[in-house]
Every structure is written in C-alpha cells, then in structure tokens.
C-alpha positions as CSV (number, residue, x, y, z in Angstrom):
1,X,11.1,15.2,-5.7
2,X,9.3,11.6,-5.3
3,X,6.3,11.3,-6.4
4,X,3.8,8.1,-6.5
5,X,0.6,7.6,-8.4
6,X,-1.5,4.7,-6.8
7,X,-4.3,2.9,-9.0
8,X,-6.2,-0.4,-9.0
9,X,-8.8,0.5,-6.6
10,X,-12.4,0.2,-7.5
11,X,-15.5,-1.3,-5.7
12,X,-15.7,-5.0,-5.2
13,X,-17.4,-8.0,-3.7
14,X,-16.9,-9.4,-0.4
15,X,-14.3,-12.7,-0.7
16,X,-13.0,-10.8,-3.9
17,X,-9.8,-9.7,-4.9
18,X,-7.8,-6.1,-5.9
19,X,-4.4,-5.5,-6.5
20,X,-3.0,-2.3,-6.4
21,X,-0.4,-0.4,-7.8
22,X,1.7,2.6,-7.1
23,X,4.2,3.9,-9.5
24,X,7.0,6.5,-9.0
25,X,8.2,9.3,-10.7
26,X,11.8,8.6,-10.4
27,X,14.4,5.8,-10.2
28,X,15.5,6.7,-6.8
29,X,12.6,4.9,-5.3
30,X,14.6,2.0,-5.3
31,X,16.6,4.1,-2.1
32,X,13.2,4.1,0.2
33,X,11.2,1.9,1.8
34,X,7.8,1.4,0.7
35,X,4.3,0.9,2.3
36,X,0.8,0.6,2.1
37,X,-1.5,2.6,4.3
38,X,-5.0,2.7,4.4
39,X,-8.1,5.4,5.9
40,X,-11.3,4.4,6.8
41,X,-14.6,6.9,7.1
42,X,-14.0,8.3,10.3
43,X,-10.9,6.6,11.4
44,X,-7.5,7.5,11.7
45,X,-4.6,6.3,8.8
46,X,-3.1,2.6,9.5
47,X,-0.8,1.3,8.6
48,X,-1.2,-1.9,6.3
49,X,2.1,-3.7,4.7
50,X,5.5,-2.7,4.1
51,X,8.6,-4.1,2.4
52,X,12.2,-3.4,2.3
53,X,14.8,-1.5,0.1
54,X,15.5,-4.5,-1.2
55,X,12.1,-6.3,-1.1
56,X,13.5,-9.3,0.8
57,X,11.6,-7.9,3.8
58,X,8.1,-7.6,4.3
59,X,5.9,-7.1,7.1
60,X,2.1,-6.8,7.6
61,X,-0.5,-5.6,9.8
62,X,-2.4,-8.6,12.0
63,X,-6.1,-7.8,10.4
64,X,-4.5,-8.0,6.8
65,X,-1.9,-10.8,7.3
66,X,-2.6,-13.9,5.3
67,X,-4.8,-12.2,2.9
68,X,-2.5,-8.9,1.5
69,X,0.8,-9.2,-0.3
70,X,3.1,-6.3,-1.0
71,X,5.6,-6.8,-3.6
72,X,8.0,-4.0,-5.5
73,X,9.7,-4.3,-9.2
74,X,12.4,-1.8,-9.5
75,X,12.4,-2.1,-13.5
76,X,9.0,-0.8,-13.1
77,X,9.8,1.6,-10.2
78,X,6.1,0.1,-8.9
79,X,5.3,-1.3,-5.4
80,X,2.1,-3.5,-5.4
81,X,-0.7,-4.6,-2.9
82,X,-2.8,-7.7,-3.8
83,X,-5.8,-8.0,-1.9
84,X,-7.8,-11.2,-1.4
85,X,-10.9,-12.4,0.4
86,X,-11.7,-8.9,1.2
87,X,-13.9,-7.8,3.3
88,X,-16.5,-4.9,4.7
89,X,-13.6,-3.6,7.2
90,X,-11.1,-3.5,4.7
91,X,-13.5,-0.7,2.7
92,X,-11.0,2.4,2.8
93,X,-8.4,5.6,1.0
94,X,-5.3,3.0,0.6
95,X,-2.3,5.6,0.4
96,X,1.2,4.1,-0.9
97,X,4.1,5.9,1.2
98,X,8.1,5.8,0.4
99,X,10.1,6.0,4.0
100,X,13.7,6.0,4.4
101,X,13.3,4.2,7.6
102,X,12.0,0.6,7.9
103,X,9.9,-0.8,9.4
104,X,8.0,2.5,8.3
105,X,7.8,5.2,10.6
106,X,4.2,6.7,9.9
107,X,5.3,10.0,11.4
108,X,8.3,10.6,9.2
109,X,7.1,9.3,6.0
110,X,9.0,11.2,3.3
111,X,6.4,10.5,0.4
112,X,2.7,9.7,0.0
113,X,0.7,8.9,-3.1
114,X,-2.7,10.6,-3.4
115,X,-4.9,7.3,-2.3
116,X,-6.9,5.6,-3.9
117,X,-10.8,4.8,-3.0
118,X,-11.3,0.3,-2.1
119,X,-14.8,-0.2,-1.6
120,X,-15.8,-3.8,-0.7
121,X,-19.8,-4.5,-0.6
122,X,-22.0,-7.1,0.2
C-alpha cells in the first residue's frame, strides 16, 4: 500500500517562507492525485492545494492562493508545498493526501501522510 512521509515543516517568522515535501513509498503515486491539507488547534482539517495526475492542474484554497504553490516530480515520486509570506493563521498539522478523484474529495481520500507541525510566530 501507499504510503507518504511529509517533512520541511519547522517554526518560522511571519512574511517567511517553508516548503514542504512529501515523498511516497511507491511508484504508483504517479496514478493519484495529490494534495495538501492542513489542521489548526481546534479546527477542523482544510483543505489547502491540490494538483493533478499529471500536474498540469492545480488548484488552491482562497486564504492560501497567491502565496502557496504545489508542485509534484514523479522521478522523485515527491509532491511539494512552498509556502511564502506566511502568516499567524497559516500556523497548523499540514497532511499530504493521494486521491484518486480530482479535485480531491476530502471524504474519500485513499492516502494520508502523518503531518507535519508549521508554526509561524511573530
């Protein structure tokens, strides 16, 4: 079975930038979706970016568009989430998620990593 392995997270300053990474355990990533979700303290999971099979496709929340970029490499069987200009609000678990549907449906995802922590301070 799929598995992904997220990294990159860390504690930062506001207006600074992350990128994270999630790696996969088998070639056959390259046949799912893949996303970026993300948990707040006391909030439910959101959903943040996802991109296509293919990675011609990608698609954002509103209170990350313009900032976040989500990008795959299949050689590296890695999807990636740069973060810039964070802020406060984007201080959360980001979880990276394989789907076979697309756009991502958050109920049905086949595959999540294990998260990993973003904290952005001031």
């Amino acid at each position: 079975q799929l598995q992904l392995t997220e990294s990159g997270g860390g504690l930062v300053q506001v207006g600074g930038s992350l990128r994270l990474s999630c790696v996969a355990s088998r070639r056959t990533f390259t046949n799912y979706a893949m996303g970026w979700f993300r948990q707040a303290p006391g909030k439910e999971r959101e959903f943040v970016a996802g991109i296509s099979w293919s990675g011609a496709s990608t698609y954002y929340s509103d209170s990350v568009k313009g900032r976040f970029m989500i990008s795959r490499d299949k050689a590296e069987k890695s999807v990636y989430l740069q973060m810039n200009s964070l802020n406060s609000e984007d201080t959360a678990v980001y979880y990276c998620a394989a789907d076979n549907n697309y756009p991502l449906e958050p109920d049905y995802i086949e595959v999540w990593g294990q998260g990993t922590l973003v904290t952005v301070s001031s």
